[in-house]
VEXGUBA-683251 format. One record per residue (C-alpha): x negated, y, z. Coordinates in steps of 0.5 Angstrom, whole numbers, plus 2048, in hexadecimal, padded with zeros to 3 digits. Layout:
<recs>
<<X; Y; Z>>
...
</recs>
This chain:
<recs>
<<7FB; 847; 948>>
<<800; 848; 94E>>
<<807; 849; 94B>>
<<809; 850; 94C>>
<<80D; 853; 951>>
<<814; 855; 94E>>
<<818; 857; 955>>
<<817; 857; 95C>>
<<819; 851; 95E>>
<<813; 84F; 95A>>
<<80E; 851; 95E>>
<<80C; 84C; 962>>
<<806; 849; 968>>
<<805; 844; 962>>
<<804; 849; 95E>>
<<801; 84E; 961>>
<<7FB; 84A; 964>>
<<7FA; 848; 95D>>
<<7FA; 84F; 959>>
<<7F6; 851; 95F>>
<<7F0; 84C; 95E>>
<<7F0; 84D; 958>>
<<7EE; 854; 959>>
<<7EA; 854; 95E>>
<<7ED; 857; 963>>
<<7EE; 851; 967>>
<<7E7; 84E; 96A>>
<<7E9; 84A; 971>>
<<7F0; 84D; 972>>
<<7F7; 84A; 970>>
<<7FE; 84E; 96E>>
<<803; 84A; 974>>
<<808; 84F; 972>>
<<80B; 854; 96D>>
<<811; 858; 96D>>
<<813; 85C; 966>>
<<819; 861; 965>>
<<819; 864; 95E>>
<<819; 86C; 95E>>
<<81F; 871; 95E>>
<<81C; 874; 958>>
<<81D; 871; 951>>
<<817; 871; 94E>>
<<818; 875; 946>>
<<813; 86F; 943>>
<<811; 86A; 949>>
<<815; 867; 94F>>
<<811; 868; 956>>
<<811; 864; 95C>>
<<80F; 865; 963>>
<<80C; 860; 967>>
<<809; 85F; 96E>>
<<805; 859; 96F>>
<<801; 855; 975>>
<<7FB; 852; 976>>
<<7F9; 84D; 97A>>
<<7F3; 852; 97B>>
<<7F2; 858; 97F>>
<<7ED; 85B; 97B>>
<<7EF; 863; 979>>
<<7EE; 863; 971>>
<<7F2; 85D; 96F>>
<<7F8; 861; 96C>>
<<7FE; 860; 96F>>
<<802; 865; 96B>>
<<803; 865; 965>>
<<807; 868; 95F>>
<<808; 863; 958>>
<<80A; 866; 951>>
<<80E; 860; 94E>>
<<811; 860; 947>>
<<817; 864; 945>>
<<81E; 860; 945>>
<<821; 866; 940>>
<<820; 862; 93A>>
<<820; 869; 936>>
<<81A; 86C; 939>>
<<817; 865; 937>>
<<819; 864; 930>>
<<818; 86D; 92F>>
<<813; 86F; 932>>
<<80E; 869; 936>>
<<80E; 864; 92F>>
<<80C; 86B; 92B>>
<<808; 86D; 930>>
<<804; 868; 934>>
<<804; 86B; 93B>>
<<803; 865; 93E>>
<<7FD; 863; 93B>>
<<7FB; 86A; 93B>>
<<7FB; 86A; 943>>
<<7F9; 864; 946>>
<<7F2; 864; 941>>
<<7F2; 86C; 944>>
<<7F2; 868; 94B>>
<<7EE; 863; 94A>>
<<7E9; 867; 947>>
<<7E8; 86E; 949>>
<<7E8; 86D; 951>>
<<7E4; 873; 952>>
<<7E7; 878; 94D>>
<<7E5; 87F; 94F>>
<<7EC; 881; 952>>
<<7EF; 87D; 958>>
<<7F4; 876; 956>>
<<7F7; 871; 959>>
<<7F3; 86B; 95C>>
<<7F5; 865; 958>>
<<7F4; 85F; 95B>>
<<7F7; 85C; 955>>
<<7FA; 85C; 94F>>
<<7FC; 858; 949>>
<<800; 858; 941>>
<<803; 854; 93D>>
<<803; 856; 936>>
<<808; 850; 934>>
<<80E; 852; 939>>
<<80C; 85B; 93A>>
<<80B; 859; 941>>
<<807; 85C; 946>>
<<805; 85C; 94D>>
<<801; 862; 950>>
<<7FF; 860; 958>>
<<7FC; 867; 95D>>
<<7FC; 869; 962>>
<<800; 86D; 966>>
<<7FE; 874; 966>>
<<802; 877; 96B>>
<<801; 87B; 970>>
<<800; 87F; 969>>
<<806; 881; 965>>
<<809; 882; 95F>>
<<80D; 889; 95E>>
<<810; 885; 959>>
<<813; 88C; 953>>
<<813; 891; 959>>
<<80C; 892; 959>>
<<809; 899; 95C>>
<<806; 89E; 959>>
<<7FF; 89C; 95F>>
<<800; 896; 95C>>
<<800; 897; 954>>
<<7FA; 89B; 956>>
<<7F6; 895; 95A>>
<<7F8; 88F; 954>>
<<7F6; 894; 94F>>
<<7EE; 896; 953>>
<<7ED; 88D; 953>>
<<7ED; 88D; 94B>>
<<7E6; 891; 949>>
<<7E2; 88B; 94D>>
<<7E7; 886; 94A>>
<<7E6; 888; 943>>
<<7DF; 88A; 944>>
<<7DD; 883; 947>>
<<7E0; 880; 93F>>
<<7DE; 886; 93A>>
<<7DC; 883; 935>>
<<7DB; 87C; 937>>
<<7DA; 878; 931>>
<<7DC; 871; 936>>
<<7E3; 874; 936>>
<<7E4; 875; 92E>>
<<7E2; 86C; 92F>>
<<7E9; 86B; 933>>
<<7EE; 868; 92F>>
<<7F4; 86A; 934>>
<<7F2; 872; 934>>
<<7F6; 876; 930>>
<<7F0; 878; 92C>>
<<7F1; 880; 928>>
<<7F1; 87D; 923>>
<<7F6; 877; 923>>
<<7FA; 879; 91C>>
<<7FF; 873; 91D>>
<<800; 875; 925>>
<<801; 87C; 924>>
<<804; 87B; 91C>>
<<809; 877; 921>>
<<80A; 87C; 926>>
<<80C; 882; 922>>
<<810; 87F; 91D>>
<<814; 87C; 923>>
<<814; 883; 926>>
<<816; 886; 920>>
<<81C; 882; 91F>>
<<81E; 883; 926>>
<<81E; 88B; 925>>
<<822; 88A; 920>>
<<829; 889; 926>>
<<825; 88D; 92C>>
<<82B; 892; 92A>>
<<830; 88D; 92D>>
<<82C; 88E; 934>>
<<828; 895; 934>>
<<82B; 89B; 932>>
<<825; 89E; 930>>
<<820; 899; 92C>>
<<820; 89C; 925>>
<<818; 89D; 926>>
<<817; 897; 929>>
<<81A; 893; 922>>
<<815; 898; 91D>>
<<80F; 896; 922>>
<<811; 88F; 922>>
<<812; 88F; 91A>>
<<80C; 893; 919>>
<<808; 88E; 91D>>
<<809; 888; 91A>>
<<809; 88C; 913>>
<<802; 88F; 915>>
<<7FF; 888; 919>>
<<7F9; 887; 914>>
<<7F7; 88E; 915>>
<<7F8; 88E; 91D>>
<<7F4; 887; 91D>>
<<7EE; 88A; 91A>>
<<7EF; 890; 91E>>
<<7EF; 88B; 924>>
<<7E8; 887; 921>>
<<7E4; 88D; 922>>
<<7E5; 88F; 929>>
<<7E2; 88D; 92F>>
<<7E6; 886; 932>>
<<7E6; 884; 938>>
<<7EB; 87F; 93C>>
<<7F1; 881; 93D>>
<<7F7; 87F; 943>>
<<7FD; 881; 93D>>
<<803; 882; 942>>
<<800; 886; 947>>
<<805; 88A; 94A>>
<<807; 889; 952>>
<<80C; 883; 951>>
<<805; 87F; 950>>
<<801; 882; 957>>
<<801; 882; 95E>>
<<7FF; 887; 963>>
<<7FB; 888; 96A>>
<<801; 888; 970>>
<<7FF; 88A; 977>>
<<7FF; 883; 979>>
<<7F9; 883; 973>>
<<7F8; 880; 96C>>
<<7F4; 881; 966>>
<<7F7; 884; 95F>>
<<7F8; 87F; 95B>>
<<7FA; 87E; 953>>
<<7FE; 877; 952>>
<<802; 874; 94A>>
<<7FC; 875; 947>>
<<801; 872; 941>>
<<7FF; 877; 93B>>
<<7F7; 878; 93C>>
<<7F5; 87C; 936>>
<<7EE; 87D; 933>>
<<7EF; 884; 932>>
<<7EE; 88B; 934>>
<<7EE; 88C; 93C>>
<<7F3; 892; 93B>>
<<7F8; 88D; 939>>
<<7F8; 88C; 941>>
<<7F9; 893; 942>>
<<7FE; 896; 93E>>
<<802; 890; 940>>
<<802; 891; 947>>
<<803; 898; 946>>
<<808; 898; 942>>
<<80C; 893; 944>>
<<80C; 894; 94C>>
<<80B; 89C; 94D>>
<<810; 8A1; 94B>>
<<810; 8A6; 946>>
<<80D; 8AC; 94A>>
<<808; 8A8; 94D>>
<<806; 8A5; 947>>
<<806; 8AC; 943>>
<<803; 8B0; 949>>
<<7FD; 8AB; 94B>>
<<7FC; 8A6; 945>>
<<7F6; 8AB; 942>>
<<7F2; 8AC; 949>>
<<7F4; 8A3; 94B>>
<<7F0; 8A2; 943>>
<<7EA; 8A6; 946>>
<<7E9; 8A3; 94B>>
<<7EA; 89C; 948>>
<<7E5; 89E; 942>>
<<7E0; 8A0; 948>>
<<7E1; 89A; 94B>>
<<7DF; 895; 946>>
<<7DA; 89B; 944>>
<<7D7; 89A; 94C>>
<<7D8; 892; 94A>>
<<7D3; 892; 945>>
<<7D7; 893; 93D>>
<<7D4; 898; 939>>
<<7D6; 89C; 933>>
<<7DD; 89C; 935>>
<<7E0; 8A2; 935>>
<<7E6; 8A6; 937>>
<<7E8; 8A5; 930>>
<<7E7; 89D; 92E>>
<<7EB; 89D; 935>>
<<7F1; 8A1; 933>>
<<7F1; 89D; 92B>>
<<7F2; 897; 92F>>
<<7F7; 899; 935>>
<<7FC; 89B; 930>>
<<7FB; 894; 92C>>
<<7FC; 891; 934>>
<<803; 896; 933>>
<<805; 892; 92D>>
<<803; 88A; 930>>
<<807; 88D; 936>>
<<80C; 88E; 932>>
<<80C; 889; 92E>>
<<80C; 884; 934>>
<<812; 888; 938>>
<<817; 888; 930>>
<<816; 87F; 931>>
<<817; 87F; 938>>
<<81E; 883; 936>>
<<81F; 87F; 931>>
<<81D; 877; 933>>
<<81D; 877; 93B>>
<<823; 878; 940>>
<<822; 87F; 940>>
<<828; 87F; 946>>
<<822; 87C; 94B>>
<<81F; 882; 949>>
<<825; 886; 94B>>
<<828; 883; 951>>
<<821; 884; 954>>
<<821; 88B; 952>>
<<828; 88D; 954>>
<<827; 88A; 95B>>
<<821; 88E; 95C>>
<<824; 895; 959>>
<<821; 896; 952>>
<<823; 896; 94B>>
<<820; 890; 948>>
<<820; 893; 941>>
<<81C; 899; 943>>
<<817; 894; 946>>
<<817; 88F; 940>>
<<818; 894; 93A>>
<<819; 89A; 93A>>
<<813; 89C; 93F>>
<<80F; 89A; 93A>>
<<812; 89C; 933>>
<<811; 8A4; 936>>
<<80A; 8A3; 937>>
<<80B; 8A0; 930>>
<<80E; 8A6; 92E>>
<<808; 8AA; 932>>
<<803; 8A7; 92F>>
<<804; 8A8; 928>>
<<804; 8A0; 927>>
<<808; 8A0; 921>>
<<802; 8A5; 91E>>
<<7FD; 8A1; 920>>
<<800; 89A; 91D>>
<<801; 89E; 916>>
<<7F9; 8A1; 916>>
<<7F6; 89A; 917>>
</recs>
């Protein structure tokens, strides 16, 4: 295996000819020349690199943009949340074996991981002139991201190859989530030093972990479906006037689960309050409709709210580790410099739809 770039500098003409080869990207052509400069924005789990390569080649698909997704140099996030988590293994097997997922992804020309070291490598291409609105996300654009999940999730409903792949959190992963929550738990129990108002959040991460035989067997019995995990819109790019596709990238967390996991993270985490509470009914009738005209039978509007309200407490559950074992000051200085409150975006959104929901009711009735 080629050694794993770990900075930019690494990113040689060697090396790239070798990656390239390797995937099958290069035919005939040869990279002559490549420049790399790492991004203004650190990554919360992952380093990214931008490059710009040469040919000694015309030919129009050769990919002379690309964006790389490096290993982390905090060795927190490694220690935390990669070495628990397995994010790296996680998003490179997604790569390598889901390419036509059902919702536009990055094309990935090459990808490699090392178990030994917790080192990674993720190689796409560029998907200027689309861009990312990183946390100010528009309303138009949350509706657009949510009306893509219902052929995603129904291309996967219940699809027995998924519940094969190792490296899916699978619904019924008891040391995954037993792990999750615990950590969760613990974390809540200091949110009172960052959060002013957190009580709810502490009793549903207490109930959760309390109650997580009783919520797994609850999730056995649902209709399951592969799910991205971390869906909101730090993770997509959107069409410009000079062009582009919608695309979803980190595919880190990729879940065997329910599909409305995805939407009421996006919705929660990205829409404000009265726009969640003034449209969340008609946005999950219309993604209910969408899977119903993508083929799913036999469920309805019930199964469908029962299963977004758990998709509320992973949601939740991810923000809470997030608070706890990440440079939540990335999140901060990216909000700050873009006019928004970053603990109403990652916490308390969420924990009043949890309080709209009566989530706390339905983890005590399972």
């Amino acid at each position: 295996m080629l050694k794993i770039p770990a900075t930019a500098e690494d990113f040689t003409v060697d090396w790239l000819n070798s990656a390239l080869v390797d995937s099958g990207c290069l035919q005939q052509s040869k990279v002559v020349k490549c420049s790399a400069r790492v991004s203004n924005e650190p990554g919360q789990t992952a380093e990214v690199v931008f490059l710009t390569v040469e040919f000694d080649s015309q030919d129009p698909d050769l990919p002379r943009h690309l964006v790389a997704k490096l290993t982390s140099q905090n060795s927190q996030v490694i220690e935390e949340i990669i070495a628990n988590y397995d994010q790296y293994r996680r998003e490179t097997s997604f790569y390598r074996d889901f390419p036509d997922a059902g919702i536009a992804v990055p094309d990935c020309v090459y990808q490699a991981y090392d178990k030994s070291n917790q080192e990674f490598i993720i190689l796409m291409r560029d998907l200027a002139p689309a861009e990312s609105p990183s946390w100010a996300v528009s309303e138009e654009q949350i509706i657009l991201a949510l009306s893509k999940l219902p052929a995603f999730h129904s291309k996967w409903w219940n699809q027995a190859m998924l519940r094969e792949k190792d490296y899916l959190v699978q619904y019924d992963d008891t040391e995954f989530f037993g792990l999750a929550f615990a950590g969760a738990q613990l974390i809540s129990e200091n949110l009172s030093s960052v959060f002013s108002d957190c009580e709810v959040t502490m009793e549903l991460m207490a109930r959760s972990k309390e109650k997580l035989p009783k919520m797994l067997n609850f999730l056995a019995s649902r209709p399951y479906t592969l799910v991205h995990g971390d869906f909101h819109s730090k993770q997509m790019f959107f069409p410009t006037d000079k062009g582009g596709q919608f695309s979803v990238i980190d595919w880190q967390f990729p879940f065997v689960a329910q599909g409305a996991w995805d939407f009421a993270r996006l919705l929660n985490v990205c829409g404000s309050t009265p726009f969640r509470q003034a449209q969340e009914k008609s946005l999950l009738a219309d993604y209910l409709a969408g899977l119903i005209g993508h083929g799913i039978e036999n469920y309805t509007m019930d199964d469908l709210e029962k299963d977004y309200q758990i998709g509320l407490i992973i949601s939740h559950m991810i923000n809470t580790i997030a608070v706890g074992s990440t440079d939540i000051s990335i999140v901060a200085n990216e909000c700050a410099a873009l006019g928004m409150d970053w603990q109403d975006l990652l916490f308390y959104r969420t924990q009043r739809s949890i309080i709209d929901w009566q989530v706390l009711q339905l983890l005590d009735d399972l």
